[in-house]
C-alpha positions as CSV (number, residue, x, y, z in Angstrom):
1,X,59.6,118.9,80.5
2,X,58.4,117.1,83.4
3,X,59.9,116.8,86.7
4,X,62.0,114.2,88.5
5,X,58.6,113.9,91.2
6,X,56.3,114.1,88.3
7,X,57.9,111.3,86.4
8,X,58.6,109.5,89.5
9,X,54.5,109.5,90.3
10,X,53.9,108.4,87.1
11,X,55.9,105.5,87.2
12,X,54.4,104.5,90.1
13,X,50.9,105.2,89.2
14,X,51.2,103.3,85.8
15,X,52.6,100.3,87.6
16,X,50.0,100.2,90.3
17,X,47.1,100.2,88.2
18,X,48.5,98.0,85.6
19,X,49.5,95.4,88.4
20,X,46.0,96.0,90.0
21,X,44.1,94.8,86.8
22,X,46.1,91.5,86.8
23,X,45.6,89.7,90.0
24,X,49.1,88.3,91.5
25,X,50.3,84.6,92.8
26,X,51.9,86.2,95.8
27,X,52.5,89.5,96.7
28,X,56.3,88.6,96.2
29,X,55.6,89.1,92.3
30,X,55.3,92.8,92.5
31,X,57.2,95.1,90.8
32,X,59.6,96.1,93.0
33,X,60.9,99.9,93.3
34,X,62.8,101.9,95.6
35,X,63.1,105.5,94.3
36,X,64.9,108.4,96.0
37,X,63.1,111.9,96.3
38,X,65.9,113.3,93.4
39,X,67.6,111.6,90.8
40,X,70.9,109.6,91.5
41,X,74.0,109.4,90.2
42,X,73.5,105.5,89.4
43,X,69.8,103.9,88.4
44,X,69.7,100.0,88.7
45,X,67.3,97.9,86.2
46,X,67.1,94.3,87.2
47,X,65.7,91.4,85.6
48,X,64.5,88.4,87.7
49,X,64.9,85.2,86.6
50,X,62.1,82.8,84.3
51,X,59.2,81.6,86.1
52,X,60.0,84.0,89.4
53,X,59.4,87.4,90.4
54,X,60.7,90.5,91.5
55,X,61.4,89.1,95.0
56,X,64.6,87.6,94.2
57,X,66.3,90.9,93.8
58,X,65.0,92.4,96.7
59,X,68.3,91.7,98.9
60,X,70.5,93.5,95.9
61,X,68.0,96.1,95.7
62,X,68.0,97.1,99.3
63,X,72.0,97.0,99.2
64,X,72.0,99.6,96.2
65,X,69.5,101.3,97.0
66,X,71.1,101.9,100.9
67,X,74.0,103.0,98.5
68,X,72.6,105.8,97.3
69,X,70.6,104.6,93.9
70,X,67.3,104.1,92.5
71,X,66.3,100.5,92.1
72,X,63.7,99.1,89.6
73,X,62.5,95.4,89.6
74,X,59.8,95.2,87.1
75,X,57.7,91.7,86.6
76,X,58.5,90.0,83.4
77,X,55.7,89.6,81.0
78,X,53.4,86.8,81.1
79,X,55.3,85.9,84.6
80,X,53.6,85.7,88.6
81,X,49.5,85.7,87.2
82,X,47.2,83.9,89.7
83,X,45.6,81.1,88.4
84,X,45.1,77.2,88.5
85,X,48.0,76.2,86.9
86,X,48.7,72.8,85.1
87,X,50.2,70.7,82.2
88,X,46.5,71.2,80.7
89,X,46.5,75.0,81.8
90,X,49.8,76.0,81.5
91,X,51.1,79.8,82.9
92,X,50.6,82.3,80.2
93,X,54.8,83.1,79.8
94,X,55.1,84.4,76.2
95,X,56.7,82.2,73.3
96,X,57.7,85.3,71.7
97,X,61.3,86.2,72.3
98,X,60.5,89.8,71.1
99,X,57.9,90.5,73.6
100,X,60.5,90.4,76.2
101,X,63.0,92.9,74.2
102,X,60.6,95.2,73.8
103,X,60.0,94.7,77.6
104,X,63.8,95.6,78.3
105,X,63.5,98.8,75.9
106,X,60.9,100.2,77.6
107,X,62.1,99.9,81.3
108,X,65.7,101.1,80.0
109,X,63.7,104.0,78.9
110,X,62.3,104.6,82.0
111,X,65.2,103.7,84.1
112,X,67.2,106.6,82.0
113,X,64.9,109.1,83.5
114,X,65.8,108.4,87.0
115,X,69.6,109.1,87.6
116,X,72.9,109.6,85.1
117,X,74.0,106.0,84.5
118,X,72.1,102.7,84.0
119,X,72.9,99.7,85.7
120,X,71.5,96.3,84.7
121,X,71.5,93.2,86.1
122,X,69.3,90.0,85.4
123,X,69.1,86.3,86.6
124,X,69.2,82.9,84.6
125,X,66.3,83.7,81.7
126,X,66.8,87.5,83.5
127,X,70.4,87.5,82.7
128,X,69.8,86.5,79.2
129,X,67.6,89.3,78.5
130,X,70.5,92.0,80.6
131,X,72.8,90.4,78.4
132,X,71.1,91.5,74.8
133,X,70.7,94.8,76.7
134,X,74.2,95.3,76.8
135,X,75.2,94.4,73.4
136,X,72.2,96.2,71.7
137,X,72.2,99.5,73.9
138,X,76.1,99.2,75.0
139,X,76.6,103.3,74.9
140,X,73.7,103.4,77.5
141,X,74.4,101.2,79.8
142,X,76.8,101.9,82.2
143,X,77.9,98.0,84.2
144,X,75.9,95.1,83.4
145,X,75.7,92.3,86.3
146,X,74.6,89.0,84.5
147,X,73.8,86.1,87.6
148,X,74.5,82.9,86.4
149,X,72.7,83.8,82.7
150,X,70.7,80.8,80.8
151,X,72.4,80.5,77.7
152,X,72.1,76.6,77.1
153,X,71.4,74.0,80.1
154,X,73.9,72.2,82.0
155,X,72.9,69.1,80.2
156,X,73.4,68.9,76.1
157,X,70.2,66.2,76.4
158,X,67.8,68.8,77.7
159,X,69.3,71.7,75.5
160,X,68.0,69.0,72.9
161,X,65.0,68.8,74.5
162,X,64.4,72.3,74.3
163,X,65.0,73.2,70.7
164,X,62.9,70.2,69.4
165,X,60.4,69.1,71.9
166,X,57.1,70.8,72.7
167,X,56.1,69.2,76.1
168,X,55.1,71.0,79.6
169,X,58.0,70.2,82.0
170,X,57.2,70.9,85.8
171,X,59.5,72.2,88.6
172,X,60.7,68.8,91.0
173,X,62.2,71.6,93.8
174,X,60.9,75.3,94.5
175,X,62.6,77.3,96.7
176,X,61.1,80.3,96.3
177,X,57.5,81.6,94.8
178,X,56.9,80.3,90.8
179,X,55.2,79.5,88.0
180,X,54.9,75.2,88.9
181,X,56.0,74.3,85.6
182,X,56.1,76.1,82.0
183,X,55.7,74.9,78.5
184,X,59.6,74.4,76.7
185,X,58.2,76.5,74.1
186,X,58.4,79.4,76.4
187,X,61.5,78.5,77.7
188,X,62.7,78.3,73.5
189,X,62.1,82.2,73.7
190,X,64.9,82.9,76.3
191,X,67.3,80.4,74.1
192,X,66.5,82.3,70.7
193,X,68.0,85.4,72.7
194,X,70.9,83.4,74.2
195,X,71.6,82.4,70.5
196,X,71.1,85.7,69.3
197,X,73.5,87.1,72.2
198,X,76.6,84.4,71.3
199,X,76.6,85.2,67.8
200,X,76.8,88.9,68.3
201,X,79.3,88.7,71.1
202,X,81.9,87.7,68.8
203,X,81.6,90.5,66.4
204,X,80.2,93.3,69.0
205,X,80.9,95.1,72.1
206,X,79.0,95.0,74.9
207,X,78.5,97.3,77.8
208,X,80.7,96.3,80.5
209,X,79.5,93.2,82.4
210,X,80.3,90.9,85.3
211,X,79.4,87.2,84.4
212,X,79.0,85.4,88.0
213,X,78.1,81.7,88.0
214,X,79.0,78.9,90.6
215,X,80.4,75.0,90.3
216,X,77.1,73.9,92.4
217,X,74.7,75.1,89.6
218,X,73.0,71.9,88.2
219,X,70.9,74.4,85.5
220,X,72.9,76.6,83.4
221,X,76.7,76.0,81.7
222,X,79.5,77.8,82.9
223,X,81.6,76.6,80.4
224,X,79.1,78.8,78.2
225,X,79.7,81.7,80.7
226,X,83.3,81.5,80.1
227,X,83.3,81.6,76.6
228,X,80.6,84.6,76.5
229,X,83.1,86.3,79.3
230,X,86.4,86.2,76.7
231,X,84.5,86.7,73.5
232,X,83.2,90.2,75.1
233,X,86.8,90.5,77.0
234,X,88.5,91.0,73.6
235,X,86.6,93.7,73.1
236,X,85.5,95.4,76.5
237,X,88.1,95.3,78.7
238,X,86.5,96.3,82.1
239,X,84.2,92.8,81.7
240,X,84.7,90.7,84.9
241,X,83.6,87.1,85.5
242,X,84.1,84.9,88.7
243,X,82.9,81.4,89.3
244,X,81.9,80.2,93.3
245,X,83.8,77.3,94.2
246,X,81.9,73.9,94.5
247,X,82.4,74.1,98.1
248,X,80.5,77.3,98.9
249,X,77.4,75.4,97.4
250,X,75.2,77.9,95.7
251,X,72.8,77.1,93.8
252,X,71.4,78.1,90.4
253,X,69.0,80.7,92.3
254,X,71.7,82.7,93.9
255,X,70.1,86.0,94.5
256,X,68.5,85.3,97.8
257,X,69.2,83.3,101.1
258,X,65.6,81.4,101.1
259,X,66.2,80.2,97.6
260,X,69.9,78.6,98.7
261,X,72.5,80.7,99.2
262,X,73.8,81.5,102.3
263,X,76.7,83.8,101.2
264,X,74.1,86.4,99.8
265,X,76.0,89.4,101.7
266,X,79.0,88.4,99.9
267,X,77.2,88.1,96.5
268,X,75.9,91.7,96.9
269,X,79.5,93.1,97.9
270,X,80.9,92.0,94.7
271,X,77.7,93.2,92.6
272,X,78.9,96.4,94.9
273,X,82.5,96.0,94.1
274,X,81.9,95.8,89.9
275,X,79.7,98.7,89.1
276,X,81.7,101.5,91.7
277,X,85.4,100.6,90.2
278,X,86.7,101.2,87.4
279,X,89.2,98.5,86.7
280,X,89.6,96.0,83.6
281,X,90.2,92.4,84.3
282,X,93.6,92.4,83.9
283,X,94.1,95.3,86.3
284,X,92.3,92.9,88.4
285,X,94.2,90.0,88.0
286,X,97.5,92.2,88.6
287,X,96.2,93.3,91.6
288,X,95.5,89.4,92.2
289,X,98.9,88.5,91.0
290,X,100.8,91.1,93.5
291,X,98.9,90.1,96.5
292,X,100.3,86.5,96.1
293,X,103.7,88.0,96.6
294,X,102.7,88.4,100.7
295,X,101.7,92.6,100.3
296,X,98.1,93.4,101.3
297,X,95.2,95.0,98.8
298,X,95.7,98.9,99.9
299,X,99.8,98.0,99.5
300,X,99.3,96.7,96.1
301,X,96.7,100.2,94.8
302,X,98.1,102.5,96.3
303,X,102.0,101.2,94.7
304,X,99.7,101.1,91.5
305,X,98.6,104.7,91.9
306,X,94.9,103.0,92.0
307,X,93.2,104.1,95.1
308,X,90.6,106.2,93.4
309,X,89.5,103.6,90.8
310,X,88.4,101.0,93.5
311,X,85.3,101.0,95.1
312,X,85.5,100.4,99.2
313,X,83.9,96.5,98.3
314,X,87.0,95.4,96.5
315,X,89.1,93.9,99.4
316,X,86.1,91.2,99.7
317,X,86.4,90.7,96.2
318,X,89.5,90.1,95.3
319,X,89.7,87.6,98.1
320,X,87.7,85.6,95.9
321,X,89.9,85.6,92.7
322,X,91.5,82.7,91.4
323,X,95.1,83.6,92.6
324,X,96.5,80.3,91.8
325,X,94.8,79.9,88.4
326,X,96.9,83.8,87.5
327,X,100.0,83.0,89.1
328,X,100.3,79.2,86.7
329,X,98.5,81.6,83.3
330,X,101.8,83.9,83.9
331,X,104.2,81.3,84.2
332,X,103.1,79.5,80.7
333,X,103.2,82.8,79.1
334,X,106.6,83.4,80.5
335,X,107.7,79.7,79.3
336,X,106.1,80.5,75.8
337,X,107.9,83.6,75.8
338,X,111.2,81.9,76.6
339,X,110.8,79.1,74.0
340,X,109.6,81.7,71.5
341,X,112.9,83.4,72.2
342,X,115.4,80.5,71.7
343,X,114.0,79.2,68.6
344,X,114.9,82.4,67.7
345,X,118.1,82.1,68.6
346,X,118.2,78.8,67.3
347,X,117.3,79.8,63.8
């Protein structure tokens, strides 16, 4: 068999050559790897988001990779190409939604020579395609991070739009490097997975995964993100899912600062704070639940007997949980309880 090196200049010999054969928008669109001279305990696969590159997970990358693990940001297919693009020459982004599984196959493969456990992550049209991941190779993936996933738009009129209209639709904002506009036919391929994902979801379970969205973003539904988050909580426990308040406005492209958010350090602690514990969500929320009663995060593990199982990130997490939201969920199901109880009685 070959070695950890020997694979490792492999990788990056296939990558570079393939890349250099296809000339790039930016250098931004690269394929983006940060591999350690030995294999790591933890190997992180990420997914960038539709129309973008690699480039937006280059803040998360440097924070895992600083943590001790190897990082891999491959370019999507069909995504970052040079070229004169317009509604009459649109980017070549595949309308084949099996093109990109494939994709997601191969780089698990990859990623599974490189350390013990796989971590995955993706944004928007990226976290739709971590998302399958999880469901389809659940016993192989160890923590899934899924960044404000497409799975319909925030708007029910373009979600119509999308399933029935061929049209070229072009970008009125960028932020960060992209395709100008795409055709909604390529866009339809990330929706067939999302579909594909919702139905299984409720019959399936999925790798563990941290659904993160926030109240600002105009592009995706978080009332979808919800509902994925319990369907996959009644059957995976250690799933997580938080939602940033309207306030902290971030936007849809919440991986890096120069595409909106300014609270990226934060963003990256509670990637952090996910894949090193080992907590479900409703140890979570008791943890939540106890700190409301005036005692501090290392009072409330180490009463719990929890110390080990939370990773060194999870103070600034759990300053971020919906205390209030617990502490009112607890006090209907005590008030259910006690009406359960005296009809009861009554009978």
């Amino acid at each position: 068999m070959a070695s950890y090196s020997e694979i490792k200049a492999k990788i990056e010999q296939n990558l570079a050559t393939a890349e250099a054969h296809q000339p790039l928008l930016d250098q931004a669109f690269k394929s983006h790897m940060q591999l350690h001279d030995a294999p790591t305990e933890k190997v992180c696969l990420f997914f960038h988001g539709f129309t973008a590159g690699p480039y937006q997970f280059m803040p998360l990358g440097q924070t895992m990779y600083r943590a001790g693990y190897n990082v891999l940001v491959p370019l999507l297919p069909g995504h970052g190409l040079a070229g004169d693009w317009t509604p009459h020459n649109p980017p070549p982004l595949t309308r084949d939604p099996h093109i990109y599984l494939r994709f997601a196959l191969h780089w698990l493969t990859i990623a599974q020579q490189l350390g013990q456990r796989v971590v995955i992550g993706g944004l928007s049209g990226g976290g739709t395609l971590a998302a399958w991941l999880a469901l389809e190779k659940a016993e192989a993936i160890h923590r899934a991070l899924l960044f404000a996933p497409y799975f319909s738009a925030s708007s029910k009129v373009i979600d119509l739009f999308v399933e029935h209209i061929d049209t070229y639709f072009q970008w009125e904002k960028l932020l960060g490097p992209a395709y100008p506009g795409f055709e909604i036919e390529a866009l339809r391929a990330i929706l067939r997975i999302a579909d594909y994902n919702f139905s299984r979801i409720k019959k399936t379970q999925s790798a563990p995964f941290f659904i993160i969205s926030s109240e600002s973003d105009r592009a995706v539904d978080n009332l979808d993100h919800r509902h994925y988050f319990e369907y996959g909580l009644k059957r995976q426990p250690y799933c997580w899912h938080h939602c940033f308040d309207r306030v902290l406005d971030i936007p849809h492209t919440m991986m890096t600062e120069a595409e909106g958010n300014r609270y990226i350090n934060l963003l990256n602690v509670m990637a952090k704070a996910f894949i090193e514990s080992n907590l479900t969500w409703a140890e979570v929320e008791e943890i939540a639940y106890r700190m409301t009663k005036g005692r501090t995060f290392n009072a409330v593990i180490a009463e719990l007997g929890w110390q080990d199982r939370a990773s060194p990130d999870m103070p600034a997490m759990i300053t971020l949980v919906d205390k209030w939201s617990i502490v009112v969920k607890r006090q209907m199901r005590l008030q259910r309880g006690r009406r359960s109880r005296r009809l009861k009685y009554d009978r």
